[in-house]
N, C-alpha and C positions, 0 to 999 in steps of 0.2 A: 529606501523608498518608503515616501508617510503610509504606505496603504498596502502595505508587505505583511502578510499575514508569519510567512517564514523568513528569517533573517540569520541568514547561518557567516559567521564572519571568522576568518582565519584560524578553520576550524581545522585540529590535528588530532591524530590518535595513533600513536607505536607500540609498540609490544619489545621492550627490551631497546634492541641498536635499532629494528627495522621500525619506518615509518610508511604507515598504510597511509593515511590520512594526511596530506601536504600543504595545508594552509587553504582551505577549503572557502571560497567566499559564494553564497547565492542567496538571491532572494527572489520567494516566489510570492504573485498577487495573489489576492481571495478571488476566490472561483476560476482559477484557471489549472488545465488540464498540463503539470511538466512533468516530461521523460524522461530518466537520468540513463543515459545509453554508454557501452565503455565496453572492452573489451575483457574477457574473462582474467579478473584476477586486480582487478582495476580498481575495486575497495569499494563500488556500489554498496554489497549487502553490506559493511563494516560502516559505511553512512547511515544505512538504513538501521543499524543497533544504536549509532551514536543520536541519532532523533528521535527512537523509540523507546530511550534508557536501556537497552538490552548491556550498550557497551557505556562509559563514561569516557567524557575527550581528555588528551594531554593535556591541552590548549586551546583558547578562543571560546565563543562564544554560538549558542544554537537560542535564538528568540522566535516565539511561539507567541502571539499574539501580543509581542512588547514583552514578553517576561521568558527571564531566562531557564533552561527546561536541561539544559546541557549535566547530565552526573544526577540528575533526578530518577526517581523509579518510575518503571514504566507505567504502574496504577498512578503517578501521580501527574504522568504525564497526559496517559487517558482521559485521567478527569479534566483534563484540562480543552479536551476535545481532539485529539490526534490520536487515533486509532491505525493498527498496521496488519496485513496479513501477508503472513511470512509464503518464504520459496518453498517452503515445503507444507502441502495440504498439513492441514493442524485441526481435526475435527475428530469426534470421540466416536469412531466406527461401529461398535457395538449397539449404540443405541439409537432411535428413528429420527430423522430428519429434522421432525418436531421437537423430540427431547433435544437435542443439538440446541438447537435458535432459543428454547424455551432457558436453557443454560445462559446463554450469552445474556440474554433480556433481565434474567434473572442476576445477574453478576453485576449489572449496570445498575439493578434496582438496590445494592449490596442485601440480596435476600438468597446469597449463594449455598447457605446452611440450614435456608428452611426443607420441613421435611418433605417429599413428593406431595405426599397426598394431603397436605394443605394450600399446598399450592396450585393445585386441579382446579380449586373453587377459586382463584384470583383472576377475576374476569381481566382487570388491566395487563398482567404480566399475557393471559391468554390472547387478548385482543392487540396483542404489540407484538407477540411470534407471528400470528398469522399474516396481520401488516406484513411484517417482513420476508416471511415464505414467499407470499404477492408477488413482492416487490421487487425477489429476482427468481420468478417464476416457476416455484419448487412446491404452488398448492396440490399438487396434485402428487406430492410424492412425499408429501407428509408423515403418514403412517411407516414408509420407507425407511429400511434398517440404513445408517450412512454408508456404511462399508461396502453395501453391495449397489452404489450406486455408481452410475458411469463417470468417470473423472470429472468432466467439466462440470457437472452438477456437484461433485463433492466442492469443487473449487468455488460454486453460487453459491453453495450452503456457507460457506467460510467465509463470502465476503458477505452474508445475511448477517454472521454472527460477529463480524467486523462493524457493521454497521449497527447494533443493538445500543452500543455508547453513544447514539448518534453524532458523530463526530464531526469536527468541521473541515479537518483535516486528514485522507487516507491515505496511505503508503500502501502502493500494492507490488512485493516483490517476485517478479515475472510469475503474473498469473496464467499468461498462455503456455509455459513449459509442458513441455510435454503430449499437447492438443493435437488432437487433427485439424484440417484447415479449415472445416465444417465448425468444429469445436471452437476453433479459437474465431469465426466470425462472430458466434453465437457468443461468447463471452467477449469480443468486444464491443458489442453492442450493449451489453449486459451494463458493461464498466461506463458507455454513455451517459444511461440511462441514468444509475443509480451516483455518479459525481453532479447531476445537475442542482447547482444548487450548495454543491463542496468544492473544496480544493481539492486535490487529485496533484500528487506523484507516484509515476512507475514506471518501476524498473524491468524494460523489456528486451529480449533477445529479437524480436519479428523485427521489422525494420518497417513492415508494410501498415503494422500497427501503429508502430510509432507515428509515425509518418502523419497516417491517418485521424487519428486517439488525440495527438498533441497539441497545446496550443504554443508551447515551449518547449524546448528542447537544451541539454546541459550535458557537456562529454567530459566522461569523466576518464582519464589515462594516468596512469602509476600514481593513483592519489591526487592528482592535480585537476582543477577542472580548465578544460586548454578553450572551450567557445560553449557559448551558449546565446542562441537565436529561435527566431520561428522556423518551422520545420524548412521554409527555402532554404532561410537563413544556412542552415547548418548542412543542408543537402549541397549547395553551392562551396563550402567552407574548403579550403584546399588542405589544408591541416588537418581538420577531420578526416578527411576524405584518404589521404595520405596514411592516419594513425590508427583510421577502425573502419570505414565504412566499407574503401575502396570500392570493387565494381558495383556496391548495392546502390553508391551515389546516383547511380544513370541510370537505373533501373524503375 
């Protein structure tokens, strides 16, 4: 597609004899919202290393804005605008809310080895955390040590500090694990909010998010992607429905 921001094409990744990754073809538009949904064990997150440089492919090719990003490092994929926030909270618990985001902004500005307290007086790095505390709702919890904060806000802090590279591209790998239903409405609202305006992949278990969240949808089963449609599209699909969704299709 001329206007495919992501171009991932007969993309593979094995480890030894076993092949996780099966000849992978997808491409997603700028500013649309897809879901990569699959059943545990299905090579989502093994996708989601091979786009983020975590893992390098066997084979094929991963295109990021026309240029190939596949076996590259993750910082240099960053820079290039695709940022990810992994399955597992990834945020430095000891220290407040603010230090958190001031980190991320700080890392973006490669000013990651300046000392604290010259960086107090940098009004821009200051005036670009708080933007982003704002931005998914965390001004008031600022001061707040991360560790002792309720999950779904550790999980807003993470996509604050995901979004500090201001990227154009997020991977968010199942941000509602673990949520309450209260939690996970509030963080997906959150995920609305702060994609408008990006492209947005993620990797979700809810189905009612997906659903909802998507504007595309891509299944992924034993490494293979077997359909990919809009949320009808693929709620209707008898193969999916048959390979992963089952009773949640009618639901």
């Amino acid at each position: 597609m001329s206007d495919a921001i992501l171009d991932i094409q007969s993309l593979r990744k094995s480890f030894g004899a076993t092949d996780i990754i099966r000849g992978v073809n997808l491409s997603m538009q700028e500013g649309e919202r897809h879901a990569l949904i699959g059943p545990n064990g299905a090579g989502k997150s093994t996708l989601f290393h091979l786009m983020s440089g975590q893992l390098a492919p066997s084979s094929g090719a991963i295109l990021f804005k026309g240029h190939e990003i596949g076996g590259r490092s993750p910082q240099a994929i960053n820079r290039r605008g695709l940022a990810r926030s992994f399955q597992i909270t990834n945020i430095f618990p000891k220290l407040s809310t603010f230090e958190n985001v001031r980190l991320a902004v700080m890392r973006a500005h490669g000013l990651q080895y300046v000392f604290w307290k010259f960086i107090d007086n940098d009004r821009r790095i200051r005036d670009e955390t708080e933007r982003l505390l704002a931005l998914v709702r965390l001004t008031p919890k600022a001061s707040t040590i991360a560790g002792e904060m309720a999950y779904s806000e550790q999980r807003s802090l993470e996509i604050a500090m995901t979004l500090a590279s201001d990227p154009t591209l997020i991977l968010l790998d199942e941000p509602m694990a673990g949520m309450s239903h209260d939690e996970t409405e509030y963080t997906a609202q959150l995920i609305r909010e702060i994609s408008v305006g990006r492209t947005l992949m993620i990797v979700e278990h809810d189905m009612d998010v997906v659903f909802k969240l998507s504007d595309r949808i891509s299944v992924l089963v034993y490494g293979e992607i077997i359909a990919t449609g809009s949320p009808e599209e693929i709620r209707g699909h008898a193969g999916v429905r048959e390979a992963y969704l089952g009773d949640e299709a009618t639901t």
